[in-house]
C-alpha positions, -999 to +999 in steps of 0.1 A: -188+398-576-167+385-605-136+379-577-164+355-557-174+335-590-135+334-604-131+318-570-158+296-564-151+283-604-117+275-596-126+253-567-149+237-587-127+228-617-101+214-594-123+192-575-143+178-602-109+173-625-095+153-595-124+136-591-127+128-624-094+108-630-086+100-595-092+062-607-056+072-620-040+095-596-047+069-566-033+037-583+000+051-595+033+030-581+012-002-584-009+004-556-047-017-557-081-007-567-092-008-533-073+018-525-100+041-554-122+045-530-109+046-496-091+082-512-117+089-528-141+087-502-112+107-478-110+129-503-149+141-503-149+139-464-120+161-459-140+186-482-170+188-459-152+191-429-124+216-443-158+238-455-175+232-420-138+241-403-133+274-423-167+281-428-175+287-390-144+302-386-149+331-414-185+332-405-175+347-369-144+366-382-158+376-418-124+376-434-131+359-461-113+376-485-079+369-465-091+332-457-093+323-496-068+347-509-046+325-486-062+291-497-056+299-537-025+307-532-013+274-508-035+254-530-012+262-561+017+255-543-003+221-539-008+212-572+027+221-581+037+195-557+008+168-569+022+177-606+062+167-591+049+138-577+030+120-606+061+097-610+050+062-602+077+057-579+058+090-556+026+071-562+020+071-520+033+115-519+006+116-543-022+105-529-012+122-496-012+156-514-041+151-533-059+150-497-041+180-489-057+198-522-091+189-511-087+206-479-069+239-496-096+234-522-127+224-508-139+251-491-130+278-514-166+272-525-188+277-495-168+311-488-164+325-525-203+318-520-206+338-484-184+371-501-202+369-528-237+374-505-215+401-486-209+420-518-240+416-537-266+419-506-299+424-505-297+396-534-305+358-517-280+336-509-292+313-536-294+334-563-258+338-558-254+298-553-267+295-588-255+317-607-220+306-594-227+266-601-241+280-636-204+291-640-187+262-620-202+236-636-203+251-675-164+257-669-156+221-654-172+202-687-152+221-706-120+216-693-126+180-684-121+164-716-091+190-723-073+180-693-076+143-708-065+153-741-030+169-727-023+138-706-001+123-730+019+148-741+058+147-739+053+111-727+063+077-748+026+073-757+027+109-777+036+103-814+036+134-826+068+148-848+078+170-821+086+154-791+104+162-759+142+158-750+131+135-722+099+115-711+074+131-686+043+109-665+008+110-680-007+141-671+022+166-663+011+189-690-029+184-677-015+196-646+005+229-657-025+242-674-046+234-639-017+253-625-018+281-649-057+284-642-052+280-605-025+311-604-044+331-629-072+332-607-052+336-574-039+369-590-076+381-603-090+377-570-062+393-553-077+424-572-106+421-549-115+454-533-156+450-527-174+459-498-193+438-469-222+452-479-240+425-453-221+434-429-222+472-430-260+464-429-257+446-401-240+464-379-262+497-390-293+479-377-275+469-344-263+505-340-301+516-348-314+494-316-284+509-295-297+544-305-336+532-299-325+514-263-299+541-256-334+566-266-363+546-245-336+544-210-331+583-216-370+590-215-374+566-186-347+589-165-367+621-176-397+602-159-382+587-129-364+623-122-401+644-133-415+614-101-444+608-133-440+572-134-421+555-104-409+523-111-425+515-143-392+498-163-391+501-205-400+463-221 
């Protein structure tokens, strides 16, 4: 269950870092407010639609652990990109991948939520929900206000005694510790090795009717061959 919550955690520190400063992010290269919220507002709906997308998806195919395994890790390649980009003059690459993230990122929450009901079942669905929000949302307050303290380091702005051989854009050392997060958690949930515990339910209960139908059809033979009932047929 720790795998599902690393996961879901991860999503949630990304989205609600982005979120946070993409007043920033979006008006790099010059670019006008107005363009805050039209990303911004793309950036949400390509969320809900990525989580609707993979969510009925895994929900038929219940690979979930495949389905964000390979999310984490194209999402770090993502961020790696978004951190390469935050030159001004890659303002509009920006913005593209930071839509890109949403949809690598966004719905790493609905299915960490799903594996973690597979792997923790008979417990509700929101009991998992909350205790994985508890964690989400603890771990994104903290790490907001770090990610703004590192924005200004190795650029002109930082005044500290040791600075770097050349200037970097505001925020590329925010982003390698999003990046270090992002890949330290790819790696802990590719340590996954739970069981569908839903699942094997499920399909034990559907294998139980097969046995009762299989059971009733049997003694409905036994009558039709002993001539005891005719053509009475089983409900």
């Amino acid at each position: 269950f720790s795998h599902c919550i690393v996961g879901f955690t991860t999503a949630g520190i990304i989205v609600n870092t982005l979120s946070t400063f993409m007043d920033y992010l979006v008006t790099l290269n010059g670019a006008g407010r107005e363009y805050v919220g039209i990303v911004g507002g793309t950036f949400q709906l390509l969320i809900m639609c990525a989580s609707l997308v993979f969510g009925g998806w895994t929900d038929h195919s219940r690979k979930y652990y495949f389905v964000i395994l390979a999310m984490l890790v194209s999402g770090a390649f993502a961020l790696s990109a978004c951190n390469v980009a935050l030159d001004s003059d890659s303002g509009g690459d920006l913005r593209f991948l930071l839509l890109l993230v949403a949809v690598l990122a966004g719905p790493l929450q609905p299915l960490s939520t799903e594996l973690g009901v597979e792997v923790v079942y008979p417990l509700s669905e929101n009991t998992v929900l909350v205790i994985q929000q508890l964690f989400s949302n603890l771990l994104s307050a903290a790490f907001i206000p770090i990610f703004k303290a590192l924005k200004d380091v190795g650029t002109s702005r930082d005044e500290s005694e040791t600075k770097s051989m050349f200037e970097v854009p505001q925020f590329t050392f925010s982003f390698y510790l999003l990046i270090i997060i992002h890949a330290f958690s790819t790696c802990y949930f590719a340590t996954f090795n739970g069981s569908y515990l839903r699942y094997e339910a499920e399909l034990d209960k559907k294998a139980k009717k097969e046995e009762e139908k299989e059971r009733l059809l049997e003694d409905l033979h036994k009558q039709h061959a002993a001539g005891g009932y005719g053509s009475m047929e089983p409900n």
